[in-house]
Each structure stands twice: as structure tokens, then as C-alpha cells.
C-alpha positions in Angstrom: 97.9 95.7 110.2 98.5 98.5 108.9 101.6 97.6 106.6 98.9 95.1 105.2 96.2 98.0 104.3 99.7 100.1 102.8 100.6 97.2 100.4 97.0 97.0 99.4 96.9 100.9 99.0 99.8 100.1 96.3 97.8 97.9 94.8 100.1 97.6 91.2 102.8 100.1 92.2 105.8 98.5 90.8 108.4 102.1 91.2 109.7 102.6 93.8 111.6 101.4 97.1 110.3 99.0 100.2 111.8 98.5 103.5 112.4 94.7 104.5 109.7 95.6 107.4 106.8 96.4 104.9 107.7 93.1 102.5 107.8 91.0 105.4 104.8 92.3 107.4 103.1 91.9 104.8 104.0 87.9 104.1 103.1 87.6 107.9 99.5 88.9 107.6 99.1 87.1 103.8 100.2 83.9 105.6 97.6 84.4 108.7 94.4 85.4 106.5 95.1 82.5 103.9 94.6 79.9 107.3 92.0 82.4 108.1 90.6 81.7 104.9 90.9 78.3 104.0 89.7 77.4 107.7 86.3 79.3 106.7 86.4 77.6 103.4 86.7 74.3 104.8 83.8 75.1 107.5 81.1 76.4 105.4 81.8 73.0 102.7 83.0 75.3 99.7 86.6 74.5 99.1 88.3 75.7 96.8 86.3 78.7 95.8 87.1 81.4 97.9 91.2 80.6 99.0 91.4 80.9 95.0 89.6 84.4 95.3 91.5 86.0 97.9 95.0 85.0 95.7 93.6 86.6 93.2 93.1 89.5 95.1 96.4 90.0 96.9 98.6 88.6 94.0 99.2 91.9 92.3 99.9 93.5 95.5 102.2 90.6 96.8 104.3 91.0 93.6 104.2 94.8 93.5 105.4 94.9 97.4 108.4 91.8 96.2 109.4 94.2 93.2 109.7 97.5 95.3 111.9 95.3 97.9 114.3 93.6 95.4 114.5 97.8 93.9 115.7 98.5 97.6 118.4 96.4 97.5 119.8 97.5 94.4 118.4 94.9 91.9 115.9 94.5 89.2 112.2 94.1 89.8 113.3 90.6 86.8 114.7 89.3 89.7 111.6 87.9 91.3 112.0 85.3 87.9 114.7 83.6 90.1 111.8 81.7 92.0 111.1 80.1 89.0 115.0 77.9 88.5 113.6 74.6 90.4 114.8 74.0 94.1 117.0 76.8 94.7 115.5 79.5 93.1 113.0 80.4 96.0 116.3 80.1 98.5 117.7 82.8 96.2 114.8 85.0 96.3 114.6 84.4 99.9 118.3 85.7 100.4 117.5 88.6 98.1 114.4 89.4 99.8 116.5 89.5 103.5 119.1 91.4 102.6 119.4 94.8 103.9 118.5 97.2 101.7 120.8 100.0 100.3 121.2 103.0 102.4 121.8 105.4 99.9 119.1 106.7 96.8 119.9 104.1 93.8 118.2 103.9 90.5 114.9 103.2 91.9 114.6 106.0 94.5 115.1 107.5 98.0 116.2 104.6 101.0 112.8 104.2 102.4 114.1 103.8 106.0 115.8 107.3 106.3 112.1 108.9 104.6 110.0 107.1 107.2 111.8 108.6 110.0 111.3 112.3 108.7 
């Protein structure tokens, strides 16, 4: 939970570097409270209205935490605008998005992973 609450801390914070761990914690926990939350929509008899609320919310955050990933591995934050080529752009986000950061400081800052364990 808590690399949910440190994505959300983040809110717009686009600089920067994020380990795989944070990125994909946070998809994990996005993916649980969107069931969470369309399965209370559904129950109280007001679908759509408040799935469409909470991706408001976390959109800005989602794309801020993507953007600091694709800066740990070395690329462009423009690189998220690969999701958008039909059928295989999400697979090449997806590969971008697993691939193991660089272990070094590049353009976009310290490796994360080696400042989390100090």
C-alpha cells in the first residue's frame, strides 16, 4: 500500500527516476480498487459515475509514475505515446515498462534502487 499512497504523494511529478517495483505496485493496487470500485458502483445502481471519477483521480499520477519509469530506463517520458500505434504499441510499452532500469545516474537522475537502500 504504501507504494500506492507514494505515487499519489507525486501526484504530477514528471522528473525524475522510478524503480520497476513502485510502477508496478502501483498498477497492482490501481487494478484492485478499480474492481473495488466498479463492484460498489454496480451495487449501489450508479454506474458509470464514480469508476469515471476515480480515473480521473489517479490518471495524473498513473502517467507521472509511467514517465519516471520509462526515465529509469534511459528513455524519454514521449515514449509513453508508443501505446497509442494500434496493436502493438501497448506490447511495446509493456517491454519498456519491464525492462530493468539503468544502474547508473542518466539524464534524468540518480538509479533509484541504489538511493532506496541508503
Amino acid at each position: 500500500m504504501n507504494w500506492y499512497l507514494e505515487v499519489l504523494k507525486k501526484y504530477v511529478v514528471f522528473s525524475g527516476r522510478a524503480r520497476r517495483k513502485e510502477h508496478w505496485m502501483f498498477f497492482l493496487i490501481n487494478i484492485i480498487a478499480v474492481v473495488v470500485v466498479v463492484t460498489v458502483d454496480l451495487a449501489i445502481g450508479t454506474f458509470p459515475l464514480l469508476y469515471p471519477i476515480y480515473f480521473l483521480a489517479v490518471l495524473l499520477p498513473h502517467l507521472g509514475v509511467t514517465v519516471r519509469r520509462l526515465h529509469d530506463t534511459g528513455r524519454s517520458g514521449w515514449s509513453v505515446l508508443f501505446a497509442l500505434i494500434p496493436l502493438v504499441g501497448g506490447i511495446i510499452l509493456i517491454v519498456l515498462l519491464a525492462t530493468e532500469g539503468q544502474r547508473q545516474e542518466n539524464a534524468y537522475g540518480p538509479d533509484p534502487k541504489t538511493a532506496a537502500a541508503y
